[in-house]
BAKOLNU-82236 format. One record per residue (C-alpha): x negated, y, z negated; residue in one letter. Coordinates in steps of 0.2 Angstrom, whole numbers, always signed. Example, Ala and Ser with C-alpha at 12.3 -4.5 7.8 and 13.67 -1.06 7.14 Angstrom:
REM residues 2
[[-62,-22,-39],'a']
[[-68,-5,-36],'s']
REM end
This chain:
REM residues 444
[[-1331,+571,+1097],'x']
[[-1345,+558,+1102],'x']
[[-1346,+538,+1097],'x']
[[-1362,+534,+1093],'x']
[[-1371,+517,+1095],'x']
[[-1380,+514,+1078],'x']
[[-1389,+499,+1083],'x']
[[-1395,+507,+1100],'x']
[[-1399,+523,+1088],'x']
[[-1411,+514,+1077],'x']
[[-1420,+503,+1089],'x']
[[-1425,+518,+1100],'x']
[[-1430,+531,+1087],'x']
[[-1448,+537,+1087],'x']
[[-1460,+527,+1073],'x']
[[-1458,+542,+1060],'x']
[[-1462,+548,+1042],'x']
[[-1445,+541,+1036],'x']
[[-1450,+523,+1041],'x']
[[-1465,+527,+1033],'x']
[[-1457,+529,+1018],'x']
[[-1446,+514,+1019],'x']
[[-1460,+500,+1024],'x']
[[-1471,+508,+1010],'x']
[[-1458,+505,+997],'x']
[[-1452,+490,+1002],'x']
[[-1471,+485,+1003],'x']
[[-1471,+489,+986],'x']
[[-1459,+479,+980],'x']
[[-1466,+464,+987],'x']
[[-1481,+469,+979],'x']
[[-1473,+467,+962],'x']
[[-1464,+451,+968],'x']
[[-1481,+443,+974],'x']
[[-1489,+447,+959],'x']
[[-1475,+440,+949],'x']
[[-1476,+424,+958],'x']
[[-1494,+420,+959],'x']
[[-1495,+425,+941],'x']
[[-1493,+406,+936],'x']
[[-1508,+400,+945],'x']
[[-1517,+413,+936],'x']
[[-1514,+409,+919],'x']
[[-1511,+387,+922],'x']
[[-1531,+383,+917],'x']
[[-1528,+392,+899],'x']
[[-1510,+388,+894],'x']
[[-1512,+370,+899],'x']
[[-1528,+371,+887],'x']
[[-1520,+382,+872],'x']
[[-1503,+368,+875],'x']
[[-1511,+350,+880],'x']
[[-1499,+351,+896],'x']
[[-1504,+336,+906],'x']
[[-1504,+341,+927],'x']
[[-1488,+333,+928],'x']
[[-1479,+344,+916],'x']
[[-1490,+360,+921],'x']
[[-1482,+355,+938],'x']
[[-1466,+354,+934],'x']
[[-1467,+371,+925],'x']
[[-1473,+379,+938],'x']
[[-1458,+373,+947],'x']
[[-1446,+383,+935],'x']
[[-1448,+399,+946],'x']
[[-1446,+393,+964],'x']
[[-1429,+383,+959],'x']
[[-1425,+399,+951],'x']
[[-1428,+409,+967],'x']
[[-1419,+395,+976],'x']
[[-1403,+400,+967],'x']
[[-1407,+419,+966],'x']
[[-1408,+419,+986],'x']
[[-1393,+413,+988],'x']
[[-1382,+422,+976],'x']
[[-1390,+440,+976],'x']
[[-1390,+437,+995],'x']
[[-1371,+438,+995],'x']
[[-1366,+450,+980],'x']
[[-1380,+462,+991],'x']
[[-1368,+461,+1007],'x']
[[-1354,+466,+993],'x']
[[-1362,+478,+983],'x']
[[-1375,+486,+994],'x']
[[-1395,+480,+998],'x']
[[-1399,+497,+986],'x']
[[-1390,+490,+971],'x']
[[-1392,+471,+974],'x']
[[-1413,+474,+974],'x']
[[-1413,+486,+960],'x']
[[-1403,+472,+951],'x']
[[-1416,+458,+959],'x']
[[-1432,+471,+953],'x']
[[-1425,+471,+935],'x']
[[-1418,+455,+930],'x']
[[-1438,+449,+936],'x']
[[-1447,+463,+929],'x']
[[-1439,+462,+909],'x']
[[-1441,+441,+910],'x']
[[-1459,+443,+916],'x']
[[-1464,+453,+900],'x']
[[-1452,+442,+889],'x']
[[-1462,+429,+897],'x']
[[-1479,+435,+887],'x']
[[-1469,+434,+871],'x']
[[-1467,+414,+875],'x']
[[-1472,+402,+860],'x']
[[-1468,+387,+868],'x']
[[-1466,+376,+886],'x']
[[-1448,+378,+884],'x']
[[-1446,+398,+883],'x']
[[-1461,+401,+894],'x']
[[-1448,+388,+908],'x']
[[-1434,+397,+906],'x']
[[-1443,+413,+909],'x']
[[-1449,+407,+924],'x']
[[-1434,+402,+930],'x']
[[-1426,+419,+925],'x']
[[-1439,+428,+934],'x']
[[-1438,+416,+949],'x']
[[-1418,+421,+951],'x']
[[-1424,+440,+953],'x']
[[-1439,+435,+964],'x']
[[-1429,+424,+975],'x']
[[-1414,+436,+978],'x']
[[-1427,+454,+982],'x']
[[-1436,+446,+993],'x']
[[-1426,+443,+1008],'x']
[[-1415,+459,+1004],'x']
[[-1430,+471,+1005],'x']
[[-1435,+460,+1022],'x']
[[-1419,+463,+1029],'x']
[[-1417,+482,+1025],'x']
[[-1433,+485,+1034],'x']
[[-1429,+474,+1047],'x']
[[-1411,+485,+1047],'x']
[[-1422,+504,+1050],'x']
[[-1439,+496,+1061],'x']
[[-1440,+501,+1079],'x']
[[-1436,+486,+1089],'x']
[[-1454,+489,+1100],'x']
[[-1464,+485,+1083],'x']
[[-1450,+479,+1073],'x']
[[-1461,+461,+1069],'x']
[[-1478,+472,+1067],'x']
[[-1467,+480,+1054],'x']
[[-1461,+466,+1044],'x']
[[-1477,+459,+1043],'x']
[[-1485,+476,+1036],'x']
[[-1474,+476,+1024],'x']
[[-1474,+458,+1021],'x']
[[-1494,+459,+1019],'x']
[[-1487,+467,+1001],'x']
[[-1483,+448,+994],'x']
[[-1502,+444,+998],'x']
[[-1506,+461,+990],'x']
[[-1497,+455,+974],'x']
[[-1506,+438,+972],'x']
[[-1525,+449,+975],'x']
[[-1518,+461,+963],'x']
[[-1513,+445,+949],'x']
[[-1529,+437,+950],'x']
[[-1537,+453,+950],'x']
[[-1530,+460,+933],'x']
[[-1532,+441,+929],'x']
[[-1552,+442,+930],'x']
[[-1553,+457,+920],'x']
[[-1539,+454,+907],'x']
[[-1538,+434,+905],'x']
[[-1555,+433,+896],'x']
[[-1554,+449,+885],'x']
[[-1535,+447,+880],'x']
[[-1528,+432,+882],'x']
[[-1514,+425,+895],'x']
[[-1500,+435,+887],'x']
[[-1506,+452,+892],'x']
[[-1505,+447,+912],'x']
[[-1485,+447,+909],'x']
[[-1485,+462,+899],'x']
[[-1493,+470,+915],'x']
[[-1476,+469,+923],'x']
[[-1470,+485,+911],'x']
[[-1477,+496,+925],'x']
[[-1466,+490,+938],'x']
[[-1450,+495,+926],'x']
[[-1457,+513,+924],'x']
[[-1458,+513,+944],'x']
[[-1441,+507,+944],'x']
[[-1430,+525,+944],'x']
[[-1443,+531,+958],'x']
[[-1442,+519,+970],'x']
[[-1421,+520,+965],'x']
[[-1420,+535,+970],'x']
[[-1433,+536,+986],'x']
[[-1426,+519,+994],'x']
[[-1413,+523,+1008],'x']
[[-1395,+510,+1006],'x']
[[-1392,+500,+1021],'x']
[[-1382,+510,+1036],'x']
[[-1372,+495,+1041],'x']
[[-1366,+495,+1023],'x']
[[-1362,+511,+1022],'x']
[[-1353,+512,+1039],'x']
[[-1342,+496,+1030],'x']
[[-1340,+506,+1015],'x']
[[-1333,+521,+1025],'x']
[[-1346,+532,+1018],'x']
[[-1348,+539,+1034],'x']
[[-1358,+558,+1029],'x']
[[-1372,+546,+1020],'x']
[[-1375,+537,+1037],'x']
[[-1374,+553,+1047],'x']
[[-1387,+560,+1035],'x']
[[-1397,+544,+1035],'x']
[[-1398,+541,+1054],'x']
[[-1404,+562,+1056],'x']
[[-1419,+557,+1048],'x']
[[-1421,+543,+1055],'x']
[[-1419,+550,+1073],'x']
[[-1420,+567,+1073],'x']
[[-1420,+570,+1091],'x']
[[-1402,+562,+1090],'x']
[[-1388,+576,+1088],'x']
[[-1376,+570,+1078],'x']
[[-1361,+580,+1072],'x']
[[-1351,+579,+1056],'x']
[[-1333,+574,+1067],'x']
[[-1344,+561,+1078],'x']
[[-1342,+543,+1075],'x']
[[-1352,+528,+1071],'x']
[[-1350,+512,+1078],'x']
[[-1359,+496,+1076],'x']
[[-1357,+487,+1091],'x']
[[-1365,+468,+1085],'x']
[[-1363,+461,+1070],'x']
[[-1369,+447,+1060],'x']
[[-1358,+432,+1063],'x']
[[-1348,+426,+1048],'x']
[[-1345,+411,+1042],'x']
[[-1356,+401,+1056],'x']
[[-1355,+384,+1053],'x']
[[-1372,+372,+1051],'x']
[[-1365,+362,+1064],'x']
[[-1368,+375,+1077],'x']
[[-1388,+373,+1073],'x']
[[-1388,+357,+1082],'x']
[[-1375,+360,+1097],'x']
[[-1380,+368,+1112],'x']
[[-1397,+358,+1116],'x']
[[-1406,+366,+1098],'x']
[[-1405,+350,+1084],'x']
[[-1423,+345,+1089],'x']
[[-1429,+363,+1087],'x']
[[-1418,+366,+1073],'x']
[[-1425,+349,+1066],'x']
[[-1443,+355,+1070],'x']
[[-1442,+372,+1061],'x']
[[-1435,+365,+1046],'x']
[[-1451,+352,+1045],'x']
[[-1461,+367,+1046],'x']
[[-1454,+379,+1034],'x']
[[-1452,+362,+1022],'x']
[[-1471,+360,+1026],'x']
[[-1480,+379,+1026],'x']
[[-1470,+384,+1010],'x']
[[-1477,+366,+1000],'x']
[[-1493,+372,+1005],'x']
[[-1493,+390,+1001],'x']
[[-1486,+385,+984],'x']
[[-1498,+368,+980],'x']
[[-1513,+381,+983],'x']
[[-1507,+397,+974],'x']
[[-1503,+387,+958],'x']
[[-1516,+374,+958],'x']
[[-1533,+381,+965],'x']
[[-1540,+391,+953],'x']
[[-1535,+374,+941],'x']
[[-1544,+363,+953],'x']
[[-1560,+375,+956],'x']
[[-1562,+375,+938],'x']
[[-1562,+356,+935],'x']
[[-1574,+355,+949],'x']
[[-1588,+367,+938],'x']
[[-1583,+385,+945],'x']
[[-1580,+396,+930],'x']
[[-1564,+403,+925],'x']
[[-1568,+419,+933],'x']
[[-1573,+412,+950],'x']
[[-1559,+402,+952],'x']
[[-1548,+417,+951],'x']
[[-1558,+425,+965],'x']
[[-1555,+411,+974],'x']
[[-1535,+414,+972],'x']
[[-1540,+433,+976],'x']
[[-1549,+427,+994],'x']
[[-1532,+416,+997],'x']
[[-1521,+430,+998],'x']
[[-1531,+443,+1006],'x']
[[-1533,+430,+1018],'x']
[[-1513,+429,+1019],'x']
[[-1510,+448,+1022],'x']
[[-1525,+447,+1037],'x']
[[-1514,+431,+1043],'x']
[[-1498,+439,+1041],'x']
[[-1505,+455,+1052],'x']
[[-1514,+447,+1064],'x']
[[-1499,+434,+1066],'x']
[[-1487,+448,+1069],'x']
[[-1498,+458,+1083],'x']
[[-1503,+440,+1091],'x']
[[-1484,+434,+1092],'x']
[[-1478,+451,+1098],'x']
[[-1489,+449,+1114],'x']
[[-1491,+430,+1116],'x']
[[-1480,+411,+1114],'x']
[[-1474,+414,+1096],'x']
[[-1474,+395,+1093],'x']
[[-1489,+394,+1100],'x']
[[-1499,+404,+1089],'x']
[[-1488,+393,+1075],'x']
[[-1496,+380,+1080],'x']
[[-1513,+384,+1080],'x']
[[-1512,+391,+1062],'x']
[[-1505,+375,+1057],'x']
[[-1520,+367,+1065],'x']
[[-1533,+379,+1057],'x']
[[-1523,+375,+1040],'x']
[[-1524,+358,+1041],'x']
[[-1544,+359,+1046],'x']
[[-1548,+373,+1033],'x']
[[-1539,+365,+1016],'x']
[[-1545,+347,+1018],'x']
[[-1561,+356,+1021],'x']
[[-1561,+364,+1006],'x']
[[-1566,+349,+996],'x']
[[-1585,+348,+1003],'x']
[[-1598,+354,+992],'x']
[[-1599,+369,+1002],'x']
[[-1613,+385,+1000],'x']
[[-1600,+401,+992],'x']
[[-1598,+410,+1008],'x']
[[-1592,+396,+1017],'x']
[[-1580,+392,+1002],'x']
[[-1572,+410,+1005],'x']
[[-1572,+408,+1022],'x']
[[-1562,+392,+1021],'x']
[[-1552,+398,+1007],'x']
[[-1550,+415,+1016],'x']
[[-1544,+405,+1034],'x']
[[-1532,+394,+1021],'x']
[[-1525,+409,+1016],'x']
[[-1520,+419,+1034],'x']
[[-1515,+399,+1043],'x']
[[-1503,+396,+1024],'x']
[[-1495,+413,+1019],'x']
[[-1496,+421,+1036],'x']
[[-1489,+407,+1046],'x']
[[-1475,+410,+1033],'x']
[[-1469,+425,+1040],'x']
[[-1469,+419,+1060],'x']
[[-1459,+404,+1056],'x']
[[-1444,+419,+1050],'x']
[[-1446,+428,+1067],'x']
[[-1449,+412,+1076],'x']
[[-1430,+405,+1069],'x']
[[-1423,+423,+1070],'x']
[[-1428,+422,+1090],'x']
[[-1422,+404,+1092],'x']
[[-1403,+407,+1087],'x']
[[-1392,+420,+1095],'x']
[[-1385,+432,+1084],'x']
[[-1367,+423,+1079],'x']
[[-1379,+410,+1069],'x']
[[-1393,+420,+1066],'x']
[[-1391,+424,+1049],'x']
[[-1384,+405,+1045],'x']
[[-1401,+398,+1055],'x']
[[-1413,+408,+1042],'x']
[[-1403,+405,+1028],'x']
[[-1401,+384,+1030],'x']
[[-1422,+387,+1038],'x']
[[-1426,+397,+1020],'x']
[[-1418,+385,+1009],'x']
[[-1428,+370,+1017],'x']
[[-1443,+381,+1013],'x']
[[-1439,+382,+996],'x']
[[-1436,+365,+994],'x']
[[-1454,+363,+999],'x']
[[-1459,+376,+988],'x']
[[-1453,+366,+974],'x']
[[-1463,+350,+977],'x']
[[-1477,+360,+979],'x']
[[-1485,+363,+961],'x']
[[-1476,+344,+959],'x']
[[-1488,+337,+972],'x']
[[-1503,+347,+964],'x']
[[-1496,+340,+946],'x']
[[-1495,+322,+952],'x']
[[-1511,+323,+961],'x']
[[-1522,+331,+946],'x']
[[-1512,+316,+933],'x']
[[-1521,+302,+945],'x']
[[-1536,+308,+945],'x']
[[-1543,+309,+963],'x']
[[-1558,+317,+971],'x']
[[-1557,+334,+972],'x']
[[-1559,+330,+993],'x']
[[-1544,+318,+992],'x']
[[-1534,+332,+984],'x']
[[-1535,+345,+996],'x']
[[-1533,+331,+1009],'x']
[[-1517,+328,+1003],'x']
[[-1514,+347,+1004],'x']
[[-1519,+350,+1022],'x']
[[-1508,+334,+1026],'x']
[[-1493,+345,+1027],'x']
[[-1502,+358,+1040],'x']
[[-1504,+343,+1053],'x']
[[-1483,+337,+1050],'x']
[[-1481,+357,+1053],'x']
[[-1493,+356,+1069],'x']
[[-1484,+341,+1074],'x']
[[-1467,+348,+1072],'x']
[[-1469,+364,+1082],'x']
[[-1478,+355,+1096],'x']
[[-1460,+345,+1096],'x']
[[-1452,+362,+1097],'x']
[[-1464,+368,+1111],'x']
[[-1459,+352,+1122],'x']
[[-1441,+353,+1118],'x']
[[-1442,+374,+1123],'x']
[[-1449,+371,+1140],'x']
[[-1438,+355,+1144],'x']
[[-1422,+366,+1139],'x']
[[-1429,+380,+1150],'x']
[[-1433,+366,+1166],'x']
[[-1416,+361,+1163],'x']
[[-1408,+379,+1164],'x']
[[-1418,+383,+1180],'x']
[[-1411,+369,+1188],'x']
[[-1394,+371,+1183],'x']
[[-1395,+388,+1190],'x']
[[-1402,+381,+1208],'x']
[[-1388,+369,+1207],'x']
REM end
């Protein structure tokens, strides 16, 4: 009889078919959470038309969603560690799915809100569940080039909304974009029965054959008898006070990658629910506008792949900062009377500096704390972010009710990009100081 280290397993098994499999599914569901999400922006020109919404109120209903995926990250986040990540996203995938196609049968601001907000709890509670189980089976060599393939999914989800949204907006109406989300339900027992449980949940469990079988196709090189046993040797800490974020020399970064998360997620959020809006008051037909949203999110799944290989072989932080840089520059560029290539290139760049910059600040605070307060460092980081998510459509509603420029308004939006730059700059400092310090201690 053998022990057999799980963790060493999984991080030097052989990119195979089975994480194939695994990334593409979880891909997929982000595909359906993305579309889902950016389905708002979509459809906000024509319901604040059919409703007399004024900005402010579109804004606020906008925000239904993102409170709802607040609360929905961090209940389903728990009940999955109790229940299993299979279980908790099929639970997440359903409970979004059925109030997204409710949602097409709302006759008023108050049922399509608490839709939104239904929907928001099953969006809010998949997302970081499917990000963990693929983070839980990736080879640790291209574990971050992983995550952002299959991150690149939520962007795929916002082309995908504002594509069906050119075709289907103008022929039958707002409601049949959330009527759409029927398809995802019929995928539902497939990707049930396709999708691999968690093998530290199962090891917890005691379901010790499941996690033999799993980790044999995982690795089959690995021989791995029925008598042998699994072990686990590093788990995530529990119970990690928020306190420990700030000892040990790390509030100023801990500080710094709050402001960024804040900062990124208010930008992704203010663009995805207000441009198409704001392109239309500025003359662009309905149609165009939309395209515009579909040029945002491909740039965020370009951004999202290029930030992944670029942070895997340089300064992590610092390719944060540059995108922050480029963000701030592209939005408040946005507003110029530009010729329509440069418009998508701008919106294109907004895109991959917003939504991809997203997904580095996660491996950027998952390689700033050590494992004991890892999970308590993203989860206080997220919830910040989401906080920022929320003011997002708020700032676009307040904004649109004043009646500024169109320049002004995506001034304001590219404001947050240069707090971000700012912030991760103050990271970059404190990094290298606390390095200079350790060095020197060690000389001592």
């Amino acid at each position: 009889m053998r022990t057999h280290d799980v963790h060493s397993i999984i991080d030097n098994a052989r990119f195979s078919r089975f994480h194939w499999l695994v990334m593409g599914l979880c891909a997929l569901l982000l595909i359906f959470d993305g579309y889902d999400l950016f389905i708002y922006g979509v459809v906000l020109p024509v319901i604040m038309k059919e409703w007399g919404l004024s900005p402010l109120q579109a804004g606020a209903l906008g925000s239904y969603a993102l409170f709802g995926m607040m609360f929905g990250a961090l209940a389903f986040g728990s009940l999955a560690d109790r229940i299993g990540r299979k279980k908790g996203i099929a639970i997440c995938f359903t409970l979004f799915s059925v109030a997204t196609v409710v949602n097409g049968f709302a006759s008023s601001p108050t049922e399509f809100g608490i839709c939104r907000f239904i929907a928001g709890l099953g969006c809010g509670g998949l997302m970081p569940n499917a990000v963990a189980l693929m983070n839980e089976y990736a080879p640790k060599k291209i574990r971050s080039t992983l995550v952002a393939l299959m991150f690149s999914g939520y962007s795929l989800g916002g082309m995908l909304s504002a594509g069906v949204g050119i075709y289907m907006l103008p022929r039958y109406g707002w409601e049949s974009m959330f009527f759409v989300a029927t398809v995802p339900l019929l995928l539902l027992p497939m990707i049930v029965y396709w999708l691999p449980e968690s093998i530290g949940f199962l090891i917890r469990q005691g379901r010790l054959e499941q996690a033999r079988a799993l980790l044999k196709r995982l690795s089959p090189e690995t021989r791995i008898e029925a008598e042998d046993q699994l072990q686990i040797s590093a788990g995530k800490g529990k119970g990690a006070s928020v306190l420990e974020l700030f000892r040990h020399g790390l509030a100023v970064r801990t500080a710094s990658i709050w402001v960024a998360f804040f900062c990124c997620l208010l930008m992704v959020y203010a663009l995805s629910s207000w441009l198409p809006k704001l392109m239309a008051g500025a003359g662009y037909s309905l149609g165009s506008s939309l395209s515009f949203l579909l040029a945002l999110n491909f740039g965020g799944m370009a951004g999202a792949i290029l930030g992944g290989w670029l942070g895997d072989r340089l300064n992590l932080v610092k390719v944060m900062i540059g995108f922050f840089i480029c963000a701030a520059v592209s939005i408040s560029l946005l507003g110029i009377n530009s010729p329509m290539p440069v418009l998508y290139l701008l919106i294109f760049v907004a895109g991959a500096t917003t939504i991809g910059t997203q997904i580095l600040l996660y491996a950027g605070a998952a390689q700033l704390y050590g494992l004991s307060i890892r999970s308590t460092g993203l989860g206080w980081a997220s919830g910040i972010g989401r906080n920022g998510a929320i003011v997002g459509p708020l700032l676009g509603g307040a904004l649109m009710g004043i009646e500024l420029p169109l320049q002004l308004n995506f001034m304001a939006f590219a404001i947050p990009g240069a707090i971000a730059a700012l912030a991760m700059t103050t990271y970059a400092l404190n990094e290298r100081r606390a390095s200079a310090d350790l060095i020197t201690a060690r000389a001592l």
